[in-house]
C-alpha positions as CSV (number, residue, x, y, z in Angstrom):
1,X,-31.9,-1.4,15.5
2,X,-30.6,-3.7,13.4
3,X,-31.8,-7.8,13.0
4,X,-28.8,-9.2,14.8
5,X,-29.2,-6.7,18.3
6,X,-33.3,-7.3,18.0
7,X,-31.8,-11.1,18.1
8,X,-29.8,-11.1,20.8
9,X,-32.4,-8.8,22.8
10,X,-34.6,-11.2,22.7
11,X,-32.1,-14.2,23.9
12,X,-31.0,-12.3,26.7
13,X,-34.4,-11.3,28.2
14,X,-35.6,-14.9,28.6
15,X,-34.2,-14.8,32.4
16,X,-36.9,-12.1,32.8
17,X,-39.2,-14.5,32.8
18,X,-38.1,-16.5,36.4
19,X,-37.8,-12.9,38.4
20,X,-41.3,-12.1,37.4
21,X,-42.4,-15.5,38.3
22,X,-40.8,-16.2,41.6
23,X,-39.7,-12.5,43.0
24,X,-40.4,-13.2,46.4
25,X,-37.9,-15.9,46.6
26,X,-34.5,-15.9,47.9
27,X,-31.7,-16.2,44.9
28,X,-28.3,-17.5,45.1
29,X,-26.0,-16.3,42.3
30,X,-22.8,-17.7,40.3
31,X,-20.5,-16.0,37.8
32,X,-18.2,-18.5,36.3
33,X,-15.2,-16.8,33.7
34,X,-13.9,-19.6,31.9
35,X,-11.9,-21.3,28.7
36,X,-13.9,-23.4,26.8
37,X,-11.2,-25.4,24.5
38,X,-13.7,-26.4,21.7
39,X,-12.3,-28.4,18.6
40,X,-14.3,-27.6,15.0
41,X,-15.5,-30.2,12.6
42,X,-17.7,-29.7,9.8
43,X,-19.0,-28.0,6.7
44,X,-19.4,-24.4,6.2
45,X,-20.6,-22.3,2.8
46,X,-20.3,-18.7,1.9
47,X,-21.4,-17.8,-1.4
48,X,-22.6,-21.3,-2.3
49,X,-18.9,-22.4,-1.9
50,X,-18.8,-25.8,0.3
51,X,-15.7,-25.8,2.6
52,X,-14.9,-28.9,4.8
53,X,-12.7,-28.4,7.3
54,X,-11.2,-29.5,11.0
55,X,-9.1,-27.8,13.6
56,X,-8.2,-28.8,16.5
57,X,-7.7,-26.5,19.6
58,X,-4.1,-26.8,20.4
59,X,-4.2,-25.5,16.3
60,X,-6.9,-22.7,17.2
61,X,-5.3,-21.6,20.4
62,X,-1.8,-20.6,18.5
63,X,-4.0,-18.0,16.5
64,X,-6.2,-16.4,18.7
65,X,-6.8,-13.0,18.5
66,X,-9.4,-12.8,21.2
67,X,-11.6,-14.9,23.6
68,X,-13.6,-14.4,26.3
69,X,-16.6,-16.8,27.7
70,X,-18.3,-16.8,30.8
71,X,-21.6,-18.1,32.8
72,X,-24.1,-16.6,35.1
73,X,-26.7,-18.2,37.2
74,X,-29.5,-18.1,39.4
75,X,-31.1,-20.2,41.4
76,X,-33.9,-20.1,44.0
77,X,-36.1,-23.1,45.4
78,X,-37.9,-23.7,42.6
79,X,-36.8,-21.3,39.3
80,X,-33.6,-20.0,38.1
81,X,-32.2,-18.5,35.4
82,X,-28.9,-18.6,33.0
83,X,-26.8,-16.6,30.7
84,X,-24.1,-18.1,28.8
85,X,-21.9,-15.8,26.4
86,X,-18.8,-17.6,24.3
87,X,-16.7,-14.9,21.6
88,X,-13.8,-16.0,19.7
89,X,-11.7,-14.1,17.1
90,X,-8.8,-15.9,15.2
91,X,-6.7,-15.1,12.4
92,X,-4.0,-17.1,10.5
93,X,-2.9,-17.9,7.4
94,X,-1.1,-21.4,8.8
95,X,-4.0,-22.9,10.3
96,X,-4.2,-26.5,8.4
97,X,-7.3,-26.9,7.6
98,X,-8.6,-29.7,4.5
99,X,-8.0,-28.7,1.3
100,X,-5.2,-25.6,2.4
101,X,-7.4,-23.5,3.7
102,X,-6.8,-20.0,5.5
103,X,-9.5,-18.7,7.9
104,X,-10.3,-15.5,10.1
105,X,-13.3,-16.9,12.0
106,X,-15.4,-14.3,14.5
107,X,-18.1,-16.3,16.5
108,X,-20.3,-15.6,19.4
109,X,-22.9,-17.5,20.7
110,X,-25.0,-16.4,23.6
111,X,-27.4,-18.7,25.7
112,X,-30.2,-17.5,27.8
113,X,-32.6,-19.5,29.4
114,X,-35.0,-20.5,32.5
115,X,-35.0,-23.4,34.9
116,X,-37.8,-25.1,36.7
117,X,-36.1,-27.7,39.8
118,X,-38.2,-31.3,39.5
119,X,-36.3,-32.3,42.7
120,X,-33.0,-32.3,44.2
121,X,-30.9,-33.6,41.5
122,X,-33.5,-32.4,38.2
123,X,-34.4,-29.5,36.5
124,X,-36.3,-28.7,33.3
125,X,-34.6,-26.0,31.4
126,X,-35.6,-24.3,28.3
127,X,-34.8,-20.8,26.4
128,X,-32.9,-19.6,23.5
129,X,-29.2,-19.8,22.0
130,X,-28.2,-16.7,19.6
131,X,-25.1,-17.6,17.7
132,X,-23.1,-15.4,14.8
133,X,-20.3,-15.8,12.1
134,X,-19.0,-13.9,10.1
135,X,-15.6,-15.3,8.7
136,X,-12.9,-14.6,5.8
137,X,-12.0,-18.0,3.8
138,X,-8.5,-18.1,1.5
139,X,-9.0,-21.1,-0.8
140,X,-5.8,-22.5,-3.4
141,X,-5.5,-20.8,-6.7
142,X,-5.5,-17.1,-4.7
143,X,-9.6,-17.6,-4.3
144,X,-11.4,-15.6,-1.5
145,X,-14.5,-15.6,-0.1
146,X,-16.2,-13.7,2.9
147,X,-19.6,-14.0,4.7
148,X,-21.4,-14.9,7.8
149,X,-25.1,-14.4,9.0
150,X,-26.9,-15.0,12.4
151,X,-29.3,-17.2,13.8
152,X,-31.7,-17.9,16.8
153,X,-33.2,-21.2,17.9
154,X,-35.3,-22.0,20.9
155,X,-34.1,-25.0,23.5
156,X,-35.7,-27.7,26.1
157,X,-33.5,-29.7,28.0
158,X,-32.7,-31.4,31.6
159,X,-30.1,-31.6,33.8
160,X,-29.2,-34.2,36.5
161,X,-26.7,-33.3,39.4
162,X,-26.6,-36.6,41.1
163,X,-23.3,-35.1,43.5
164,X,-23.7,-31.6,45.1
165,X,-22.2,-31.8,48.6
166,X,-20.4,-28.8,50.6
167,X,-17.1,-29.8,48.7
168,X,-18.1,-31.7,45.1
169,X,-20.7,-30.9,42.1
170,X,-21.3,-33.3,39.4
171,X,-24.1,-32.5,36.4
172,X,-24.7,-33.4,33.4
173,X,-27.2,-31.5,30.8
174,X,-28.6,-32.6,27.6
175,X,-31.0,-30.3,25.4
176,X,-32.3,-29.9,21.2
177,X,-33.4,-27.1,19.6
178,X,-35.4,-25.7,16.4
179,X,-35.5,-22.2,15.1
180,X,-33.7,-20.9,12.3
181,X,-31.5,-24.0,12.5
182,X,-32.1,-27.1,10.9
183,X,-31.2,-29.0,14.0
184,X,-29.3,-28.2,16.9
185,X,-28.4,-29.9,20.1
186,X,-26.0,-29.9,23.5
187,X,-24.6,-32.2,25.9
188,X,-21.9,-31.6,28.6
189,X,-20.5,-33.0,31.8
190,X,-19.0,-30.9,34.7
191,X,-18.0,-31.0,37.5
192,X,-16.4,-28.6,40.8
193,X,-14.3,-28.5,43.7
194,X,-15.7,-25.5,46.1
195,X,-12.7,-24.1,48.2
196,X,-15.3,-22.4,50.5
197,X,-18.7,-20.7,50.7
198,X,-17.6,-18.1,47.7
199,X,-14.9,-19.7,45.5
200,X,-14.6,-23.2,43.4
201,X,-13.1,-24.2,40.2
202,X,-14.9,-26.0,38.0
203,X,-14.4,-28.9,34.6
204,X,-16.3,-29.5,31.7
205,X,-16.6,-31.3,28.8
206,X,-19.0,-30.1,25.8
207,X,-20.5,-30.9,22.9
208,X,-22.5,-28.5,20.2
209,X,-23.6,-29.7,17.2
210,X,-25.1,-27.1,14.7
211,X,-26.8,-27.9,11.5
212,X,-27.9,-24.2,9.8
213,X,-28.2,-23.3,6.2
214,X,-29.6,-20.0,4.6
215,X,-29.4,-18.4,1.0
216,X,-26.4,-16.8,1.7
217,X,-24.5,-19.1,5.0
218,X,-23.9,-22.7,6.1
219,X,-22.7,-23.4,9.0
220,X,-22.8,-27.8,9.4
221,X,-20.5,-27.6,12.3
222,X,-19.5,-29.6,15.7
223,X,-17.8,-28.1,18.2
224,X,-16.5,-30.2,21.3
225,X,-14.0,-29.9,24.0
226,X,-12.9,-29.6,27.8
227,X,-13.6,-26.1,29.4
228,X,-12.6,-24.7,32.9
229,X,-13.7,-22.1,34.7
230,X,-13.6,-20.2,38.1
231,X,-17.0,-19.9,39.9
232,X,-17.8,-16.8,42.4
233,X,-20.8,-17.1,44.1
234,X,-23.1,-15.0,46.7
């Protein structure tokens, strides 16, 4: 098994942690599908070449190949447990980037984590965020370069949900990391309308910033934007 599955093994299994702890409880669950429109600014390297560069969405979204994100949850009295996976795939050779820059960008990023409820509206959260690129730059004067690498950093955080009625949700979330990143943090607002007992739709706004840098990668990026999503839950 290679580095990058042993990686996102280890990511995913944090939720194993709140089942063993709390397996008498009752759970409710959520699965949320959803578009997360995330802008890119910042510096990336492949083969000690430094690349600045921004895109906006309404640019990305033009030249997607293929995207798919989605959220799942648990939550009992106490504990509860999360797994967030966001992939992207684009491809052009229009995208204006500084500098006239092509790119072919794959990225996933995959969140896994445990929650511990303070009281009503707080919870303690911590766990781990895998994320990978691997990308194909076309720099002037016919120049190419090609590279990626994958990473893992651990994450504490809160969350405050100061409207959760029958009808309306409101939270906000904060958290940093360290790892194999030089820094790393998250913050994001949401909120959700629920139709009934099973069905609601849901808005968010969020913020990564990602500082990593190895012998062969860098990856000094933000990523920020508006996301919606459709929650089922049981």
């Amino acid at each position: 098994m290679n580095t990058c599955k042993k990686k996102l093994i280890k990511v995913c299994a944090l939720p194993l942690l709140a089942l063993t702890i709390n397996a008498e409880a009752e759970w409710n669950y959520q699965l949320t599908p959803y578009l997360w429109g995330a802008s890119l600014d910042g510096t990336t390297a492949v083969a000690g070449q430094d690349v600045d560069f921004t895109a906006e969405f309404s640019d990305l979204v033009k030249h997607l190949d293929a995207g798919f994100a989605a959220n799942f949850t648990a939550q009992s009295d106490t504990w509860g447990y999360f797994i967030d996976g966001n992939f992207i795939k684009l491809k052009t050779d229009e995208l204006g980037l500084k500098g006239g820059i092509d790119v072919a960008l794959d990225q996933k990023i995959v969140e896994a984590g445990i929650s511990y409820r303070l009281s009503e509206q707080f919870d303690l959260i911590g766990g781990g965020r895998y994320q990978k690129i691997d990308q194909d730059l076309n720099l002037p004067l016919n120049r190419s370069l090609n590279g990626g690498d994958s990473w893992i950093d651990g994450f504490i955080g809160a969350t405050w949900q100061p409207v959760n009625t029958d009808k309306w949700t409101l939270k906000l979330r904060g958290d940093i990391g360290a790892g194999d990143s030089d820094s790393v943090w998250q913050a994001g607002i949401g909120g959700g309308y629920r139709f009934n007992k099973t069905w609601s739709i849901l808005l968010a706004y969020r913020y990564l910033s990602t500082d990593y840098e190895s012998d062969k990668f860098k990856w000094d990026v933000d990523q920020s934007g508006l996301g919606i999503g459709l929650g089922i839950r049981w």
